[in-house]
C-alpha positions as CSV (number, residue, x, y, z in Angstrom):
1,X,109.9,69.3,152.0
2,X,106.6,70.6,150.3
3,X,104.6,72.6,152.7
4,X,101.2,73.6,152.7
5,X,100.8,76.5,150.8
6,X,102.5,75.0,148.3
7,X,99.9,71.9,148.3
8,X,97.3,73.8,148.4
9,X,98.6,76.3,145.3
10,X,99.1,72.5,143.5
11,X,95.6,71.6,144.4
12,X,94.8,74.8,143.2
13,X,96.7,74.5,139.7
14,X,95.1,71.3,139.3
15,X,91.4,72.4,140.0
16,X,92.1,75.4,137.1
17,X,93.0,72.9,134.8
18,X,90.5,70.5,135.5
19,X,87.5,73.3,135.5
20,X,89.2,74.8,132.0
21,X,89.1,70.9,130.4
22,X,85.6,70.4,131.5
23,X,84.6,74.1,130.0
24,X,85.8,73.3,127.2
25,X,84.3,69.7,126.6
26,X,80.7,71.2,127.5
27,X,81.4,73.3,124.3
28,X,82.9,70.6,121.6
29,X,81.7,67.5,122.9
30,X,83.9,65.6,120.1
31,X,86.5,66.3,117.4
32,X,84.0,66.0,114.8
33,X,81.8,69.1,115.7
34,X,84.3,71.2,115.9
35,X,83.7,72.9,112.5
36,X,79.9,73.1,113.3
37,X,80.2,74.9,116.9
38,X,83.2,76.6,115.8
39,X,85.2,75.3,118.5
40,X,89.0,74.4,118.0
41,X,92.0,72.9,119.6
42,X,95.4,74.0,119.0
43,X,98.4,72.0,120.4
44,X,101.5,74.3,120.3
45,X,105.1,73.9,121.3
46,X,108.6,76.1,121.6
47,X,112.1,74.7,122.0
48,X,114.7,77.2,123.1
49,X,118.2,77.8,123.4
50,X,120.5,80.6,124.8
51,X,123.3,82.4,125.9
52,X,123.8,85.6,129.2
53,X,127.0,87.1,129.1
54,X,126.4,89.9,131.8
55,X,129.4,91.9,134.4
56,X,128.6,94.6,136.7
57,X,130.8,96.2,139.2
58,X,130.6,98.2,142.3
59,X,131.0,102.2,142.7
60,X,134.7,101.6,143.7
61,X,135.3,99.1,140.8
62,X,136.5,96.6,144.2
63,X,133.8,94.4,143.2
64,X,133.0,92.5,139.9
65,X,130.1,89.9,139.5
66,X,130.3,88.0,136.8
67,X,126.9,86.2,135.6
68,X,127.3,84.5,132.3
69,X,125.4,81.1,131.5
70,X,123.6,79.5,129.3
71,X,119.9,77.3,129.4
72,X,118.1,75.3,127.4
73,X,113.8,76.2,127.4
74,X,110.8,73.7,126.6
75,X,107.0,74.7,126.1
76,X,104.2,72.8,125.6
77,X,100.3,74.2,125.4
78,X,96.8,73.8,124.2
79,X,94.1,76.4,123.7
80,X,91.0,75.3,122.9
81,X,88.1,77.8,122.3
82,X,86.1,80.1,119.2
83,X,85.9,83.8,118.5
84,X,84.5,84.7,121.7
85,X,86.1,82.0,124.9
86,X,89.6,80.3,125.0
87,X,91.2,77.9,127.5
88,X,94.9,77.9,127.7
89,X,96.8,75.2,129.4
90,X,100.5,75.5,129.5
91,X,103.7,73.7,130.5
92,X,107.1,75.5,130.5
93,X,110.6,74.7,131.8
94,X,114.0,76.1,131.7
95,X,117.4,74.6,132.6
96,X,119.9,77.7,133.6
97,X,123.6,76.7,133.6
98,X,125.8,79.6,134.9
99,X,129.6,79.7,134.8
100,X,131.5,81.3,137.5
101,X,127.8,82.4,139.3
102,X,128.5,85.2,142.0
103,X,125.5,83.3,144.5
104,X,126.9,79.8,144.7
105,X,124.4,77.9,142.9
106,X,125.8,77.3,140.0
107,X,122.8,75.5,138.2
108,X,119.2,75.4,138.0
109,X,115.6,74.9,136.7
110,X,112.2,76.5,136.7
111,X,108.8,75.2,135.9
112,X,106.0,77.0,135.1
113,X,102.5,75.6,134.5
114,X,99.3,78.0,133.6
115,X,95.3,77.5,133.3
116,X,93.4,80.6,131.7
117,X,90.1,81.2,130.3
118,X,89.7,84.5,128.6
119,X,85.9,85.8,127.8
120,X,85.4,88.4,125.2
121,X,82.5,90.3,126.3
122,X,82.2,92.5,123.3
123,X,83.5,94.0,120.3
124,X,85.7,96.1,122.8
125,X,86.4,94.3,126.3
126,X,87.5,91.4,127.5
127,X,88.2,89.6,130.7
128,X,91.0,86.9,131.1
129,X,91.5,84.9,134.6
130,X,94.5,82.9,135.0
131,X,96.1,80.7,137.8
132,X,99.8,80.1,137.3
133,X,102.5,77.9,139.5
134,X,106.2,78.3,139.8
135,X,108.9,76.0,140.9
136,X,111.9,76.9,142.0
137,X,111.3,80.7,140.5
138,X,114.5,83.1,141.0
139,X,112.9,86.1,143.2
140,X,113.6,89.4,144.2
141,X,114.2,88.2,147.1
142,X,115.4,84.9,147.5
143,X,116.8,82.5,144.8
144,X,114.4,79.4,145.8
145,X,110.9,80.4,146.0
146,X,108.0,78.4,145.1
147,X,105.1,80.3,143.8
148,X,101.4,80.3,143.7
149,X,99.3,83.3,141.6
150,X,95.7,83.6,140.4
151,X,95.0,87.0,138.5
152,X,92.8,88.5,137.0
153,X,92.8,90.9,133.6
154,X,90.4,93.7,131.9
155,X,91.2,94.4,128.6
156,X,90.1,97.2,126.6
157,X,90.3,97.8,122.5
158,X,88.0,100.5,120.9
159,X,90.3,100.1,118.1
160,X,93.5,98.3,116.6
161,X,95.2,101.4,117.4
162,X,94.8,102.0,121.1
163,X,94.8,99.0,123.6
164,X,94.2,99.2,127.7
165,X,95.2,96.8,129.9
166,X,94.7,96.1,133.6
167,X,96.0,93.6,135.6
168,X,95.6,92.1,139.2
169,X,97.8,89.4,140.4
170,X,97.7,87.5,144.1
171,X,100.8,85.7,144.9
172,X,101.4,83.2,147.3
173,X,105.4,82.5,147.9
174,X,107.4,79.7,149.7
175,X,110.9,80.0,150.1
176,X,113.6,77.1,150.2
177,X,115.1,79.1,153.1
178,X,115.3,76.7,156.0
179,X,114.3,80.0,158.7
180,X,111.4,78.6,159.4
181,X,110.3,77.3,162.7
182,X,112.4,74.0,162.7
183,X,114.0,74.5,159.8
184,X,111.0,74.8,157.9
185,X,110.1,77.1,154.5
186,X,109.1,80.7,155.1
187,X,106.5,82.4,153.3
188,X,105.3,85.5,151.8
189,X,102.5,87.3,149.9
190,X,101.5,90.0,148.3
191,X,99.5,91.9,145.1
192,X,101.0,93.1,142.3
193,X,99.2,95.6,139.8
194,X,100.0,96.1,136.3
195,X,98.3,98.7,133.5
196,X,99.7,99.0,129.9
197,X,98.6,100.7,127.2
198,X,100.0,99.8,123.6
199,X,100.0,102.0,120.4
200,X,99.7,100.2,117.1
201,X,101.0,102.0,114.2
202,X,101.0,99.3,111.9
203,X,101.9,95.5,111.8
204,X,104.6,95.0,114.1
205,X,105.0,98.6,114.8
206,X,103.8,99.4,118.3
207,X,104.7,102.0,121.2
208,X,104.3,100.4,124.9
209,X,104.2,102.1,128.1
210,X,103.8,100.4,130.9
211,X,103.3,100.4,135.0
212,X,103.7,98.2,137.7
213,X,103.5,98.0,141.6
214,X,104.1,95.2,143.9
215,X,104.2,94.2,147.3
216,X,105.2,91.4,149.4
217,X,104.6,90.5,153.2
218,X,106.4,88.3,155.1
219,X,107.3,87.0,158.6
220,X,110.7,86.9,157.6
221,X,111.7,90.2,157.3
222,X,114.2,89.5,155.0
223,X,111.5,88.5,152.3
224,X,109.7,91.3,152.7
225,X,109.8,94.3,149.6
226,X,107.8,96.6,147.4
227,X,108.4,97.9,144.1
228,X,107.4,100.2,141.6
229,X,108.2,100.0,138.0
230,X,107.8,102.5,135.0
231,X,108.7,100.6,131.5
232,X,108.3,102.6,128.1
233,X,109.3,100.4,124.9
234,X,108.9,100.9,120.4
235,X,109.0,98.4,118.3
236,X,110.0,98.9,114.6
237,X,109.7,96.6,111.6
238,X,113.1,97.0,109.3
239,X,111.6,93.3,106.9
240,X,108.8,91.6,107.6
241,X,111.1,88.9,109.3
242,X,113.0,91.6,111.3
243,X,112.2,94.1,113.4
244,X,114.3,96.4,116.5
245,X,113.0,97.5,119.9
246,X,114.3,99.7,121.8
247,X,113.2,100.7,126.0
248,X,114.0,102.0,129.3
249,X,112.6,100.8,132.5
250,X,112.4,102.2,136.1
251,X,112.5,100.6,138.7
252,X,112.3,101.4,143.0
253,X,112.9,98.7,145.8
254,X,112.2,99.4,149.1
255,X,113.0,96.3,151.9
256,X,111.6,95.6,154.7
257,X,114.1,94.2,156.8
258,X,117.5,94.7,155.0
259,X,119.8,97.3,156.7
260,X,122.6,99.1,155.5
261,X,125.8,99.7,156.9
262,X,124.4,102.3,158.3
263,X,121.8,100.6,159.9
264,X,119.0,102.4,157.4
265,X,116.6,100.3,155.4
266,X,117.8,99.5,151.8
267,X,116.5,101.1,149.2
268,X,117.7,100.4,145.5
269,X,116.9,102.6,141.9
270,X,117.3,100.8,138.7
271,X,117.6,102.3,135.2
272,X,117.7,99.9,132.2
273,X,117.8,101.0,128.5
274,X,118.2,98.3,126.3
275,X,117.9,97.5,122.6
276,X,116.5,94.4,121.3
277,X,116.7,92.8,117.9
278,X,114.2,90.2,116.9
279,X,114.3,88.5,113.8
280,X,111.5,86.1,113.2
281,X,112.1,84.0,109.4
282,X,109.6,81.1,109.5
283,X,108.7,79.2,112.7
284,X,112.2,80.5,114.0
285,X,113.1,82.8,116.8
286,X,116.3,84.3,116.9
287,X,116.6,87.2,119.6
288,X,119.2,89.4,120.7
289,X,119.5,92.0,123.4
290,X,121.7,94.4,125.3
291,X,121.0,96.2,128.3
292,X,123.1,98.4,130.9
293,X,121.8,98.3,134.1
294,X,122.8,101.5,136.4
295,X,121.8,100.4,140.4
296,X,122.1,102.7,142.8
297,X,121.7,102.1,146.4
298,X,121.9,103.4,150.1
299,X,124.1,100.0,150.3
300,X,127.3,100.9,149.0
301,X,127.9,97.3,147.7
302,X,124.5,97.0,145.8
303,X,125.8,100.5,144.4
304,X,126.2,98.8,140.3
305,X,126.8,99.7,136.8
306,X,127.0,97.0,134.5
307,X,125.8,95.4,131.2
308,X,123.5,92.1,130.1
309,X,124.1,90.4,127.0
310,X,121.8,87.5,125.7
311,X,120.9,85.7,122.5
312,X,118.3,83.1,122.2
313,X,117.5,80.9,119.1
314,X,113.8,79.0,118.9
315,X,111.9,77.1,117.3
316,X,108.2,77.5,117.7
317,X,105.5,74.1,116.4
């Protein structure tokens, strides 16, 4: 059953793209001026297909969770815009088939759909505001939650070398729960802040840090959370088809309403290095990446080491 947030965030969706179509036909009011008001439209697409092979286990090695699958991905987009404004529209869905999955839903799929209009404003900032929908997203805290966000991004380059970015999302969530009154969806909401700053030492050569903190209220206490998040990545061209990144992430959960054993709030810590391999020859996209993920926790079962395997192969149009 839809309810009404999440009409309201498809309203919403469809008033962003709406507004960016119109935007854009005020500028090129037909295919043949584009060259003279050097407007442009650009139709692009991605297929995707991959693999997870990914095992963790608990402190007392009593508990193994197995989460390998496999999923197939589909994007669709236009931007439309010149040097200085661009409209994005986007479409994006994944199908996620896991085998032998620890939560009991085996299967799965996600779409995404995303209206932006960035503005440059001059030769060093720009400002990008975006509205985005999710269906059926995989959460933090729960595995069905619809999701609503409109955000809004400052962006600041004084030179190819050093780039600033800052980030601030709202986000509306409904969650497939059934705890509602009468069996109903329960919600949740909340602001999430990210800042970046990126390196460039050359092409394809960069050194990211990254920070992120988040926040999410909710009648149901057991939606409820905040976390912060600490990222540092480098990226390294070995060809000019192939390059290697490796990073470590950080990242603190605190819930609202999940207890311990002990009848404490949970709180988890996550440490993630990880090395990626991306090898881009042509319009394809072949990716790899390993990551171990050491979870510690105040809940003795949440208390995980354990590793993450992918590989994706893509095609991009």
């Amino acid at each position: 059953m839809i309810g009404v947030k999440t009409l309201r965030a498809i309203n919403a969706m469809r008033w962003a793209a709406c507004t960016g179509f119109a935007a854009a036909l005020l500028h090129v009011p037909s295919a043949a001026q584009d060259d003279a008001s050097g407007w442009s439209l650009d139709p692009y697409a991605r297929a995707e297909i991959g693999v997870v092979l990914s095992e963790s286990e608990d402190r007392d090695d009593e508990l193994i969770i197995n989460g390998n699958g496999g999923y197939l991905r589909g994007q669709f987009g236009v931007t439309i815009g010149d040097d200085v404004t661009e409209v994005r529209l986007e479409a994006d869905r994944i199908e996620v088939e896991r085998f032998g999955s620890a939560t009991g839903r085996d299967s799965f799929n996600r779409d995404r759909l995303t209206a932006s209009i960035t503005q440059k404003l001059d030769d060093d900032w720009e400002i990008e505001l975006r509205a985005r929908m999710y269906d059926d997203l995989v959460s933090v805290e729960f595995v069905d939650t619809d999701e609503f966000q409109a955000s809004v991004q400052l962006e600041y380059e004084p030179e190819r070398a050093h780039r600033f970015q800052l980030r601030a999302t709202w986000r509306d969530r409904e969650y497939d729960d059934g705890d509602g009154p009468g069996g109903t969806s329960t919600h949740g909401e909340g602001v999430r802040v990210d800042a970046g700053y990126r390196h460039r030492m050359g092409r394809y050569h960069y050194i990211n840090f990254d920070l992120r903190t988040e926040d999410i209220s909710s009648d149901n206490p057991q939606r409820g959370y905040s976390r912060d998040s600490v990222s540092a990545s480098y990226t390294r061209p070995i060809t000019s088809d192939l390059r290697v990144r490796p990073a470590l992430e950080l990242r603190q959960t605190s819930f609202d309403g999940r207890l311990t054993p002990g009848n404490e709030l949970r709180e988890d810590t996550q440490i993630v290095p990880e090395f990626e391999l991306l090898w881009w020859p042509g319009s394809w996209r072949i990716e790899a990446e390993a990551k171990y993920i050491f979870a510690d926790s105040n809940d003795p079962v949440r208390d995980r080491r354990g590793y993450r395997f992918s590989l994706s192969v893509g095609h991009v149009f």
